[in-house]
N, C-alpha and C positions, 0 to 999 in steps of 0.2 A: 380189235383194231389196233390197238397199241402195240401187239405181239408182231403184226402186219409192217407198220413203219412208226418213226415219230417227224417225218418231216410229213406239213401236213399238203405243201404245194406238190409232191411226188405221190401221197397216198392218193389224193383226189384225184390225180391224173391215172393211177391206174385202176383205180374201182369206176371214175366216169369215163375213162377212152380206152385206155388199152384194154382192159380186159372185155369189156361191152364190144369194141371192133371185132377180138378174138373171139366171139361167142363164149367166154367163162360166164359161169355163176358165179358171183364171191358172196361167201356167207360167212356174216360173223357172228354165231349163238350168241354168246354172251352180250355184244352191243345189241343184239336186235338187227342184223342188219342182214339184207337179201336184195341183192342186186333185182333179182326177179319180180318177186311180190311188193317190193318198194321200191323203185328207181329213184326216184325223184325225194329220198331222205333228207330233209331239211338242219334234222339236230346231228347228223354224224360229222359234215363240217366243224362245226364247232366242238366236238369230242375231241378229233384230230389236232387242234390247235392246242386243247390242253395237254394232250401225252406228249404233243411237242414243248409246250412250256415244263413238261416236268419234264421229259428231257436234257431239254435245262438248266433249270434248278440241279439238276443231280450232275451235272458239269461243272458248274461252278461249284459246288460243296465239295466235290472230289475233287478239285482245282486247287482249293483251299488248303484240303489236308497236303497235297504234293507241294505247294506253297512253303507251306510251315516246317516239313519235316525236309526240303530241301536247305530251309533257310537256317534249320537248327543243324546243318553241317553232315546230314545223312543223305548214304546213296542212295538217288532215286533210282537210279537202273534196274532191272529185273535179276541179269546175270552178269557179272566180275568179268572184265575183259580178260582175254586171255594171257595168263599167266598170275591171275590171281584164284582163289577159292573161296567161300565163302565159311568164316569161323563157326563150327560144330557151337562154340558157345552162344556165339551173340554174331544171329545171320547177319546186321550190321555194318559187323566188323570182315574187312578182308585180307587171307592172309597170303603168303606168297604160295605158288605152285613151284617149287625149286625146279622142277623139267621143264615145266614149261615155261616157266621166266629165263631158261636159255637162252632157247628157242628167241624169244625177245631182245635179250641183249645183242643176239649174232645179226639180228635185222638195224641195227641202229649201229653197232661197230661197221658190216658192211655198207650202210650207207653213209659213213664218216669218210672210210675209206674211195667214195666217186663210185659203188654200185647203184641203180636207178630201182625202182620197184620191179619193174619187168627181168632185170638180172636176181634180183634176190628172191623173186618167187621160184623164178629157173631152179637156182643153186638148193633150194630148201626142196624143192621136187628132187632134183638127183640124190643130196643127199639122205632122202629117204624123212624126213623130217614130219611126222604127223600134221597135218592143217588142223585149226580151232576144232572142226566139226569129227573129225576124225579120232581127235586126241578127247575130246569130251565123251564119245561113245565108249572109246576102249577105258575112261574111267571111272565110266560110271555118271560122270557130273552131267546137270540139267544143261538142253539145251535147247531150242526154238526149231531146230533146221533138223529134216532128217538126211539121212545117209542115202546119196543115189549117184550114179555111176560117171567117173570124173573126180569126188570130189576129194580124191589124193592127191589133186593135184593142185598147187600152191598160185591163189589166182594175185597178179598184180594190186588186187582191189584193195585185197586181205593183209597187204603190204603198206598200202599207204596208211589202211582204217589206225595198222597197228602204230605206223613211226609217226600219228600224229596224238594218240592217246596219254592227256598230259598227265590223266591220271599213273602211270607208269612213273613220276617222279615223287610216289608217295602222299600225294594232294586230292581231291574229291573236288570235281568240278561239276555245278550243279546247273541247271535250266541252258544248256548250251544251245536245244533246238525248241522251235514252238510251234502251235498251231494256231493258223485264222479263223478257226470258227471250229466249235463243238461238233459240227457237223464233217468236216473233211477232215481226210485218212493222213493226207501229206504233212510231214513235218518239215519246217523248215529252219535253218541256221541262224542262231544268234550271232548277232556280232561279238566278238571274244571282251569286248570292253562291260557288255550284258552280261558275261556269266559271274556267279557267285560262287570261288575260290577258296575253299579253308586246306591250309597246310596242313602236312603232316599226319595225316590219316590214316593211315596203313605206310607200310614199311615201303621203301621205294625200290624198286628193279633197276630205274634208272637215273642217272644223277641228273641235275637240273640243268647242270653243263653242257651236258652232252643231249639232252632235249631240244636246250635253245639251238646248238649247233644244226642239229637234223633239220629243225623248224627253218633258217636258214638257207640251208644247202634245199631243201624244199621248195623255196618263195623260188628263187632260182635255178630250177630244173636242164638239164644237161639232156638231149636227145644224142643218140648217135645215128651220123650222116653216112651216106655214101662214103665219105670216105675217111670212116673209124669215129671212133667216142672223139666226144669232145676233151677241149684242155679243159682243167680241173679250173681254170681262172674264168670260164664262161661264166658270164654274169656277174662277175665281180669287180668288172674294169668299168669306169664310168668316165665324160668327157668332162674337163672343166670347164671346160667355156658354157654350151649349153646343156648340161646336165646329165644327155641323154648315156643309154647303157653303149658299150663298146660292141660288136662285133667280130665275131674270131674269123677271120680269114684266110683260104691256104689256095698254094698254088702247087696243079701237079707236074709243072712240068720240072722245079727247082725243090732238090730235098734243103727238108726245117724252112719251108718259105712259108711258116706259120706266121701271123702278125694280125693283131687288133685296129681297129679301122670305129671311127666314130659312126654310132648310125646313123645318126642326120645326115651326114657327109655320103656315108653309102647309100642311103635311100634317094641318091642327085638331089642333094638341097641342097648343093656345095653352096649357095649364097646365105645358106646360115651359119654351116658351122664349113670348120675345116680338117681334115682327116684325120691331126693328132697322133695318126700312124706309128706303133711300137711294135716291136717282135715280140713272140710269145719266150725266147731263149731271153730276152733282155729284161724283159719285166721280171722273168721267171728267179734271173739272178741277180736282180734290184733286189726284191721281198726276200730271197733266201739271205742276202747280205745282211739287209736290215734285223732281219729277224735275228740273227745268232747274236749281230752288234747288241741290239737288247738282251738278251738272255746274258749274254755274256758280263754286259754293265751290270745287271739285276744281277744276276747269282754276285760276282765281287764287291757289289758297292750300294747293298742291300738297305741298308739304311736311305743313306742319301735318295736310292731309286726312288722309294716309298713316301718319303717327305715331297719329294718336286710332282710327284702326281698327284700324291693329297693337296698339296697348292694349288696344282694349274685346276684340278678337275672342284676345289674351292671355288676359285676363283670364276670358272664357265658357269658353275651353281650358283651362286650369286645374282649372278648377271643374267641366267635365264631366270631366274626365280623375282627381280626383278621386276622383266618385260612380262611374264607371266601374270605377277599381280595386278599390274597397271591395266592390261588387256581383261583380268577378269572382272577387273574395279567396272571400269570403262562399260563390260558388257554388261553387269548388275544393274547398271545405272541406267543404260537403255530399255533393258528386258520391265525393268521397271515402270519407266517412262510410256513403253509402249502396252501396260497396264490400264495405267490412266488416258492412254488414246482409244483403246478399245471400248473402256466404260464411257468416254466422251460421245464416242462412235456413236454407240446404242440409245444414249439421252437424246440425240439429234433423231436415229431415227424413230425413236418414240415418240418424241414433239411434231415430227414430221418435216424437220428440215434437211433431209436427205432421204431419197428412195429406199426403198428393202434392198432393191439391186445395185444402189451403190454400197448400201451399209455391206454389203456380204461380201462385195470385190474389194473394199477395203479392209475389212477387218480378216480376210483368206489372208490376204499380202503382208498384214502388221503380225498375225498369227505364225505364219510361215516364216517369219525372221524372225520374231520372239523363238519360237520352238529353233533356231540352227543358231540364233545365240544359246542358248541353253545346252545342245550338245557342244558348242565351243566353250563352253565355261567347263563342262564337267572333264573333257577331254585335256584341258590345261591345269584341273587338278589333281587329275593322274598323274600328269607329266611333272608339276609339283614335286608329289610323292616317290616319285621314280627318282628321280635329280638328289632324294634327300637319301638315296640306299646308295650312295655313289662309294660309298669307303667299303659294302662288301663288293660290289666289283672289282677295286683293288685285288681286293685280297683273293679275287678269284681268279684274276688275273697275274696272281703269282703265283696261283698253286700251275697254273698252266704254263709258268715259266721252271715251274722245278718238275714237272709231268716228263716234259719234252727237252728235258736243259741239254739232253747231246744228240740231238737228230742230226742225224750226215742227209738223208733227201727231204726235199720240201714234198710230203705227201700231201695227197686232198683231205688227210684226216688231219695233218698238223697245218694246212693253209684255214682249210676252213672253220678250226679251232680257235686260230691267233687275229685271223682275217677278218672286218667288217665289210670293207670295200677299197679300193686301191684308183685314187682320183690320177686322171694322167693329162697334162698339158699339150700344148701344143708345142714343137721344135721351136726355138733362138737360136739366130744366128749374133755370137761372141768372140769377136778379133778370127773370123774364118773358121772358127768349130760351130756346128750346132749341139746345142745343148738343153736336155728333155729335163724336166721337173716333176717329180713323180709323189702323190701326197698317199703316205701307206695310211689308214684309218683303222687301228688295230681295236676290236670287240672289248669291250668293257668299261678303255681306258680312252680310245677316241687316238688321235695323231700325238705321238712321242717325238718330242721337240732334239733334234740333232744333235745337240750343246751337251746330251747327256755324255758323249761319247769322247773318249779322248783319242787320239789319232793314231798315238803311240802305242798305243796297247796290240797286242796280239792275241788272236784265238782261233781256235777250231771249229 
């Protein structure tokens, strides 16, 4: 019986109906059991319910072990994503595949550069470029998936799984998906704030930079329309007034009648927002100006750059760290508070001065706030944490000023490098000009205050 199933609401359904409707005999030797000569078995119910309770038991003790050796900084994964191998000394350890950690880096340069998954599986099919299952046969290494016809060809899927593997930046990321129950096959997604993270693990393929960048240009996905790819700025322009994302817009009957348009505004709310309306030539050569004027200040006047950002990005830290503690004080104190309401709860309805069905609708509702203070406390001590690594963002933020210190075009691989998002106002009219106010939000360092620039200077 146990070899049969261990759920025991499915075994009894098919020894007492399905099989008895189908005319089967099921016979199990060993339990004693004969659908025929005994129908009506009283003790094999409850046999069923122990193979399920062992079951289990043997779920949770395997649970336990993946627990522990996940949390002592070891891959649980079966097989090394591809571009890794697993080290002949200490299966453990993984080492790089140098051919096939190409292969990976050309997937994340190309999608630096504004290819989408669908063009990069293209480009790796023509160029002849082995897929995981393909390159693992011809060398030998284990692998889950057989070999069947197609599968030369580089599917989109195989694209994304790769440019989101953070393990690729040298780090071991553990418990990312879970299951609901011992009993079903589905795994499903952690939130990335749930996974357990140890650095530096094996050697990296790819840098952390150029990770985040991908993970970015990601969140914000570019389709191409009727009429061509999109601009490289899609999804990056956002409205000041109501927050929302911008819109790219094009008109075919006027060439370059490209222009960003707020979506509120386009979706006919016009009584919320208002159009904000920029050309994509205009913005395109705001950011390209801004950008060199920085690069330009930072390469010459390298000291002073680095002191005024360690100040302001001081001074932002402070001030969130702050409102941070005050709100987490605040919430401790309630989450607290609503301790001693729920044990209150329960004394009443144990004396009996409240129903079972009141006590339950109140203490769901005081539970359910306790538990989203508690993800709001733990979520603002990350943010803590994050706020106190601000001086390597700096300094990451200048290696990406001396990476790119002489680019002549704003490519998608140097916008979406330097770029967090580009805030755009609405038009003023001033003495008969109008005049647009454009807030650049550059990754790392947040909005670079104007004052750094001096007027007179000149550059390339």
């Amino acid at each position: 019986m146990s070899r049969f199933g261990r759920d025991h609401i499915l075994v009894d359904y098919y020894t007492k109906y399905y099989l008895a409707e189908a005319d089967v005999r099921f016979i199990a030797i060993y339990d004693q059991v004969d659908s025929e000569t005994n129908p009506d078995d009283d003790i094999t119910p409850f046999k069923n319910i122990l193979n399920e309770m062992y079951a289990k038991d043997c779920s949770k003790k395997i649970k336990a072990v993946f627990k522990a050796k996940g949390n002592s900084g070891k891959h649980l994964g079966t097989f090394p994503p591809f571009g890794y191998v697993k080290s002949a000394e200490d299966k453990n350890q993984w080492i790089i595949d140098y051919e096939a950690a190409e292969i990976v880096k050309v997937a994340f340069k190309l999608c630096i550069q504004g290819y989408g998954p669908t063009q990069i599986a293209r480009i790796f099919t023509e160029k002849g470029y082995d897929t995981p299952i393909i390159y693992n046969r011809k060398h030998g290494l284990p692998t889950t998936h057989t070999v069947r016809f197609g599968q030369e060809i580089w599917s989109p899927k195989s694209i994304v799984g790769m440019l989101s593997r953070i393990e690729y930046t040298g780090c071991t990321a553990n418990f990312k998906t879970y299951k609901k129950s011992y009993k079903s096959k589905k795994r499903i997604d952690q939130p990335r704030t749930d996974w357990v993270i140890f650095e530096n693990t094996q050697e990296a393929i790819i840098g952390k930079q150029t990770f985040d960048t991908v993970q970015k240009i990601r969140e914000n996905k570019r389709r191409p329309t009727d009429m061509g790819e999109m601009s490289p700025l899609s999804g990056m322009l956002y409205c000041a007034d109501c927050g929302k994302k911008m819109y790219l817009c094009r008109c075919t009957t006027m060439k370059q009648a490209e222009y960003f348009n707020c979506s509120s505004y386009r979706k006919n709310l016009k009584r919320t927002c208002t159009s904000h309306q920029i050309t994509v030539k205009a913005i395109t050569a705001i950011i390209q100006d801004d950008l060199k004027r920085t690069i330009h200040f930072a390469k010459n006047h390298n000291e002073e750059f680095l002191q005024t950002l360690r100040k302001d990005a001081e001074a932002k830290t402070k001030k969130e760290l702050k409102e941070n503690l005050r709100e987490i004080e605040t919430s401790e104190e309630r989450i607290d508070k609503l301790d001693k309401i729920i044990e209150s709860l329960y004394e009443d309805k144990v004396t009996g001065k409240i129903s079972e069905e009141r006590y339950l609708k109140m203490s769901d509702t005081y539970e359910a706030e306790q538990a989203t203070l508690k993800e709001r406390v733990k979520t603002l001590k990350a943010e803590i944490e994050k706020a106190k690594a601000q001086d390597d963002k700096i300094l990451d933020f200048m290696l990406l000023i001396y990476k790119y210190s002489n680019f002549e075009e704003l490519t998608p691989e140097i916008l979406r490098s330097f770029i967090d998002k580009v805030i755009v106002h609405e038009k003023t009219q001033v003495n008969g000009h109008y005049r647009q106010t454009v807030e650049i939000i550059y990754n790392f360092v947040g909005a670079i205050v104007p004052t750094f620039f001096d007027d007179d200077e000149t550059y390339n």
